[in-house]
N, C-alpha and C positions, 0 to 999 in steps of 0.2 A: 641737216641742220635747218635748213630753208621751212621743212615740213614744220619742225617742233615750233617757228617762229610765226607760222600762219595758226598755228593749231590757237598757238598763245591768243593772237591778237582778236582772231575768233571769239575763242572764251572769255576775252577782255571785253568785248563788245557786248554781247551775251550782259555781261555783270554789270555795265555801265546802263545798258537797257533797262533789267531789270529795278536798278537801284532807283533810275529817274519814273519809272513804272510806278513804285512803290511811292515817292516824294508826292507824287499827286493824286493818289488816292487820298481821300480827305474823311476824314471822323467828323461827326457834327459835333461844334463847339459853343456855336453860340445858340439863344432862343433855347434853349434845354432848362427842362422843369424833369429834376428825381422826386419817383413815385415807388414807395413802398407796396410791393406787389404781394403779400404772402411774407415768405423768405426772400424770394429774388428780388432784387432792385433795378430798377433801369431807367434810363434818361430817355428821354422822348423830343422828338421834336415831331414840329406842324409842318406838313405841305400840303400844297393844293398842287391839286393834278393838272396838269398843264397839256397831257397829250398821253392817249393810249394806244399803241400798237401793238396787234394781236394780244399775246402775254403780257407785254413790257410796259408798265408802269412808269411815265416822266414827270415827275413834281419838284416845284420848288419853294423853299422857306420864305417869309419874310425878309431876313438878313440875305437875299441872295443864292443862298446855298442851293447845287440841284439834286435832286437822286431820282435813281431808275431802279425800280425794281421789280420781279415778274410775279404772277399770280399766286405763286405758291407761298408765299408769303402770309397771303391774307388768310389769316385763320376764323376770322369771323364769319365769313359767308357774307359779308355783307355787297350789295352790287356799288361799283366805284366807279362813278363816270367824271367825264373834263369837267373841271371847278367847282368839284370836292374837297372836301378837305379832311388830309388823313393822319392819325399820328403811328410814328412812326417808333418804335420802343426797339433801344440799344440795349444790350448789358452792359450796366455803369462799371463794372471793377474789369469787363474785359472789351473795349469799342472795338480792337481790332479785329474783334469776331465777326461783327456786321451784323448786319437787321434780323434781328429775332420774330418780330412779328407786325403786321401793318392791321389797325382798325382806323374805321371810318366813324369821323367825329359827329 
């Protein structure tokens, strides 16, 4: 009985973890301009690069906002150095998906 009550409070934890995990991850809400791409649609926002390490990508929006994201991202080929400034393209109908694509402005 003792086992099944630790197993529980484990997997409680687990799910509490996750849940506040999930609360703070953030979708960019504000400073979004939708751009008719083709068919696909997507909202974009600006950052400027604040800090590159190795692959990893640090910018933050006007409004505050920060995002990190790594190279493979960039489909442009374009070179992105500190205080740049890049836009960043979501798909509007799905955000939780995450960053589709980074160009430099």
């Amino acid at each position: 009985m003792i086992k099944r009550v630790i197993i529980l409070l484990v997997l409680s934890s687990i799910l509490i973890a996750l849940v506040l995990v999930k609360d703070h991850t953030s979708a960019p809400v504000n400073n979004t301009i939708t751009k008719n791409n083709g068919s696909s649609q997507y909202t974009t926002v600006e950052y400027k690069i604040s800090k590159i390490k190795g692959k990893q990508y640090y910018g933050k929006s006007d409004d505050g906002t920060d995002i990190i994201f790594s190279s493979k991202n960039i489909l442009s080929g374009d070179k992105i150095r500190v205080h740049d400034v890049v836009i960043c393209y979501f798909d509007k109908n799905n955000l939780g998906k995450g960053l589709v694509k980074v160009e430099k402005k």
